[in-house]
Every structure is written in structure tokens, then in C-alpha cells.
C-alpha positions in Angstrom: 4.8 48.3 70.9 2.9 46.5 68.3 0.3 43.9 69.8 -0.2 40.6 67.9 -3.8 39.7 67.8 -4.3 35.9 68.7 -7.9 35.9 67.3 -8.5 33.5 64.1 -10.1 34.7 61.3 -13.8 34.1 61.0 -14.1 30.5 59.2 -16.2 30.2 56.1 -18.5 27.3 56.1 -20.1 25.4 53.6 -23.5 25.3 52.9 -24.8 22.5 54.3 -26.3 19.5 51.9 -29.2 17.6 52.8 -28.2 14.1 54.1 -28.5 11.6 51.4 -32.0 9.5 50.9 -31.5 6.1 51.8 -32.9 3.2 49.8 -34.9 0.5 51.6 -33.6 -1.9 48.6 -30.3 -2.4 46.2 -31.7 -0.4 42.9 -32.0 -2.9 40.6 -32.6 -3.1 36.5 -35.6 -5.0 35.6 -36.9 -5.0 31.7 -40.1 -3.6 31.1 -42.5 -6.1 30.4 -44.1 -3.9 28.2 -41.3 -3.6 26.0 -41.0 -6.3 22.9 -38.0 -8.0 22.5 -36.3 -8.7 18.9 -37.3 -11.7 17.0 -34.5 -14.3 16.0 -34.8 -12.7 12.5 -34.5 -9.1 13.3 -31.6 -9.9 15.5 -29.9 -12.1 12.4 -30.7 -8.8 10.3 -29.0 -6.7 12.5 -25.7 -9.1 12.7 -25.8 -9.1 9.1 -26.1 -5.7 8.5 -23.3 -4.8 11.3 -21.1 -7.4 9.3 -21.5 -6.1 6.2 -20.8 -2.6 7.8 -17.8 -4.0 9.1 -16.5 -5.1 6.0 -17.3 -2.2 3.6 -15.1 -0.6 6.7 -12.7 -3.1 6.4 -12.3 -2.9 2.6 -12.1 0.8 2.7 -9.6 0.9 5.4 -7.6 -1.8 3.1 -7.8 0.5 -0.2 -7.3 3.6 1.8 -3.8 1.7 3.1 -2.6 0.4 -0.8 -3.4 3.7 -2.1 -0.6 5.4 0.2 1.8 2.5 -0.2 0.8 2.9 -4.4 1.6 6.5 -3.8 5.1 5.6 -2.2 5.8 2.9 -4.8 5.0 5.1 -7.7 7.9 8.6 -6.3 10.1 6.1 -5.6 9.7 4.0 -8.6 9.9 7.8 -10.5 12.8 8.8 -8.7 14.4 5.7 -10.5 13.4 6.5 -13.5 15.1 9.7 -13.0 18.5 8.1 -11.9 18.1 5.9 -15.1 17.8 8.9 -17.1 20.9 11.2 -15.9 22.8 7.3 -16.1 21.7 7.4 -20.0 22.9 11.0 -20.1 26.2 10.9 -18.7 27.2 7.9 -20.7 27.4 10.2 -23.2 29.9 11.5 -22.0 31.9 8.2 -20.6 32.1 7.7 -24.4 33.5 10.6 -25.7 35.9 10.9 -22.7 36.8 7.2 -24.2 37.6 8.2 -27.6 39.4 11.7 -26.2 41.9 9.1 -24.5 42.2 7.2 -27.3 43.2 10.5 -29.2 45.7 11.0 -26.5 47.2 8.0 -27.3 48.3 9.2 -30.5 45.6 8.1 -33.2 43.6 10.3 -35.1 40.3 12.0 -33.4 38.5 9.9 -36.5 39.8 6.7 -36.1 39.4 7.1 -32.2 35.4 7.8 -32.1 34.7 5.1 -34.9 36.5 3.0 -32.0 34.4 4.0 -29.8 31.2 3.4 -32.4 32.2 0.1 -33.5 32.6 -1.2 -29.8 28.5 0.5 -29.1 28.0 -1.7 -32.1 29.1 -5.0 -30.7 27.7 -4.4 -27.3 24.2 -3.8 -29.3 24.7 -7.2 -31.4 25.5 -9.0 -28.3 22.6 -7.8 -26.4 20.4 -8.2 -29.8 21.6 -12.1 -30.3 20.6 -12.4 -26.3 17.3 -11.0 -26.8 16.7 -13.7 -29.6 18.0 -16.6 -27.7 15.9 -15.4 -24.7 12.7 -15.1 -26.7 13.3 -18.7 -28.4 13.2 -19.9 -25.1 9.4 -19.1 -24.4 6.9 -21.9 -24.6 3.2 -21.3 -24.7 1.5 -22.5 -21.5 0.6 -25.8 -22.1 -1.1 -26.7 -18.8 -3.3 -23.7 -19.5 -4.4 -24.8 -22.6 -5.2 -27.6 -21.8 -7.6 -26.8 -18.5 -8.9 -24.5 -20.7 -10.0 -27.4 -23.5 -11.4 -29.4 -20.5 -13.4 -26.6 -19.3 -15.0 -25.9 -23.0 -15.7 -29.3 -22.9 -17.5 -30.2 -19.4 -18.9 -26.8 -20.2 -20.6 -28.3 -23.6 -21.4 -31.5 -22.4 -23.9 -29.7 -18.9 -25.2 -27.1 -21.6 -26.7 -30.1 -23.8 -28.0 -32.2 -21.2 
């Protein structure tokens, strides 16, 4: 029969430490006398230059920012421009598909695209006659005219005294 042995292991023990020193007193921070403190001015110099740090930081961190969004703007404003484009394009083809209807309905091919071109003719004079009546419409900018005449003129009247 097989005998179980009731003896532990050995344990392992730690090295023992040596107990910790004790302080008569709290440790406390005291300045060294020997040390000079900053001067009202230094201290001001240092603020200033911390500030202006902060906003070159600032600024850069601000331009860093609208350059991405610019970046964003300018695809999505391209991807626009693209849409614009292939619109352009397939009206094209609107306008043929127009005057092939319009042969369908029994007139000549001819007659159907000069249709077609005479109505791309109004819609230009409309739009044209718009434009006009629109530009008419613009005033020069009074009010900045005339704050630019009082400016001139304050500016005169301090340069000769």
C-alpha cells in the first residue's frame, strides 16, 4: 500500500528587510535661503512669453483645423463641379431625345431640331434680358464712399496741423 506523506513542503522565506528608519519630525519643504527668487519683471517676462507661446499654439492649432475643413470644402465643392458637368453633358442628349419625339410625331427631322434650337434660343434671351435687369439693379456703395471722403478729410486736416 501506498503511504501518504503528511509532511509540508519546506517554506521559502523572504529575505528579510531592514525595519524602516523612523523620523523624529514630519519631513518638511523649506526654500533655500540661498536661492534668489524671480523679480516682478522676470516673472512678467515669463507670463508674457508663456502667452505668446500659447497663442502662436493657439493660432497654429486654428490654421491647422481650416486647412482640413478647406480641404473638405474644396472635394466636395469638386465633386459638384463634377455633377454640374455630366448635368451639362446629358442635356445633350434631353435635347435630341426632344426633337427625336417630335420626329415621331410626324414632322420632318429638320423642322423638329430647329424646334428644338429656337426654344434654346428663347430660354438664352430670357435668361440674357434677366441678367440685364439684374445688373441695372446694382448701386455703387454709397455709405462707403462716403466714410471714405470723411476719412480723406480728417486724415488732411491732422496731417496739416
Amino acid at each position: 500500500m501506498a503511504t501518504i506523506s503528511t509532511e509540508h513542503p519546506p517554506r521559502l522565506v523572504p529575505p528579510t528587510s531592514p525595519p524602516p528608519v523612523q523620523l523624529s519630525k514630519p519631513a518638511e519643504w523649506t526654500p533655500d535661503p540661498g536661492a534668489a527668487q524671480p523679480s516682478l519683471g522676470e516673472l512678467v517676462k515669463d507670463a508674457s512669453t508663456h502667452l505668446s507661446t500659447l497663442v502662436r499654439g493657439e493660432i497654429e492649432l486654428a490654421r491647422t483645423e481650416l486647412t482640413a475643413a478647406a480641404k473638405k470644402g474644396a472635394l466636395g465643392a469638386a465633386y459638384f463641379g463634377a455633377a454640374a458637368v455630366v448635368l451639362v453633358f446629358s442635356l445633350v442628349f434631353l435635347l435630341i431625345s426632344l426633337a427625336e419625339g417630335l420626329v415621331q410625331l410626324g414632322l420632318y427631322r429638320w423642322l423638329s431640331y430647329l424646334i428644338v434650337w429656337l426654344l434654346l434660343v428663347v430660354i438664352a434671351g430670357v435668361a440674357a434680358l434677366l441678367g440685364i435687369k439684374a445688373v441695372k439693379r446694382v448701386r455703387k456703395p454709397e455709405r462707403t464712399i462716403e466714410t471714405l471722403k470723411d476719412s480723406k478729410q480728417l486724415l488732411q486736416r491732422g496731417s496739416t496741423t
